[in-house]
N, C-alpha and C positions, 0 to 999 in steps of 0.2 A: 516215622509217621507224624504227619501234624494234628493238632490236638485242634478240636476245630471249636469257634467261638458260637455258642446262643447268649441269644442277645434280644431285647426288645427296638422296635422300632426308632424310638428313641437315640437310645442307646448305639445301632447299628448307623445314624446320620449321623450325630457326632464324632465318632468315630471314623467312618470314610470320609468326612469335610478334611482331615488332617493327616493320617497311617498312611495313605496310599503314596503319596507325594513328599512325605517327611522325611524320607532317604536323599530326597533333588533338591533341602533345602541348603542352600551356603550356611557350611563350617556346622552341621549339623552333626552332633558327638556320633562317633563309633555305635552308641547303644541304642539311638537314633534310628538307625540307618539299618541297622541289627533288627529292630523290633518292629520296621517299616518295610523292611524287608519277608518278615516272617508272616507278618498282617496281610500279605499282600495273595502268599502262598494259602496261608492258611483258608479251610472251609468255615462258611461264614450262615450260621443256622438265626433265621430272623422270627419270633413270634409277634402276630402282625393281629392285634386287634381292631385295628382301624387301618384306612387304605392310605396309603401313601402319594404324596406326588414328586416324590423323584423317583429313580432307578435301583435297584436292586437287583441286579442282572448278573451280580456273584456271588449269591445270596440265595439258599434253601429256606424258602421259606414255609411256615408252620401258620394254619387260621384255626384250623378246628383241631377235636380227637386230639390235642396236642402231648397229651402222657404218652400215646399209643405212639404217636408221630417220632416222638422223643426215641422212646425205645426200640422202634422200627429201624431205626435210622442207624441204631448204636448199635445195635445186633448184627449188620449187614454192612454197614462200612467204616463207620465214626469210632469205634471203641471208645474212646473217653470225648468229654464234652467237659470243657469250663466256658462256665458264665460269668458275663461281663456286665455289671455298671446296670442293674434292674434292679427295682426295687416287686415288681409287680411277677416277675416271672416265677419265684418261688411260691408266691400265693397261690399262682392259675394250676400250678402242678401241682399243690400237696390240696386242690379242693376237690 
């Protein structure tokens, strides 16, 4: 099972500007190509307090109810969740 990534907005662009494509870079390492590989499979859970203008179209995304969202989601298909590169998403779940 893949472990699927929450992420804030943020956090979710930076991240596809670079993971998706990092495995087709020239003489890119073994662990590269490994972890761009895995980025790519993996389910990719976005908390989206404000709107976006690019795509997220591989991307579960979360606006409201998000503890509720979180746990729905974990209950039913996700079993575990690690979160990437927020500083904001720990605060909106523990208020």
């Amino acid at each position: 099972m893949l472990i699927p990534l929450l992420m804030g907005r943020v956090s979710y662009e930076l991240l596809n500007s670079y993971w998706p494509y990092a495995k087709d870079i020239h003489d890119a390492s073994a662990g590269t190509v490994d972890y761009s590989n895995w980025y790519n499979k993996a389910s990719k859970v976005v908390i989206l307090k404000t709107m976006s203008t690019g795509t997220m179209d591989d991307a579960i995304i979360f606006r409201d109810n998000i503890p509720e969202e979180i746990t729905a989601i974990r209950f039913t298909r996700l079993a575990i969740i690690t979160l990437r590169s927020s500083v904001s998403i720990p605060k909106r779940l523990s208020s």
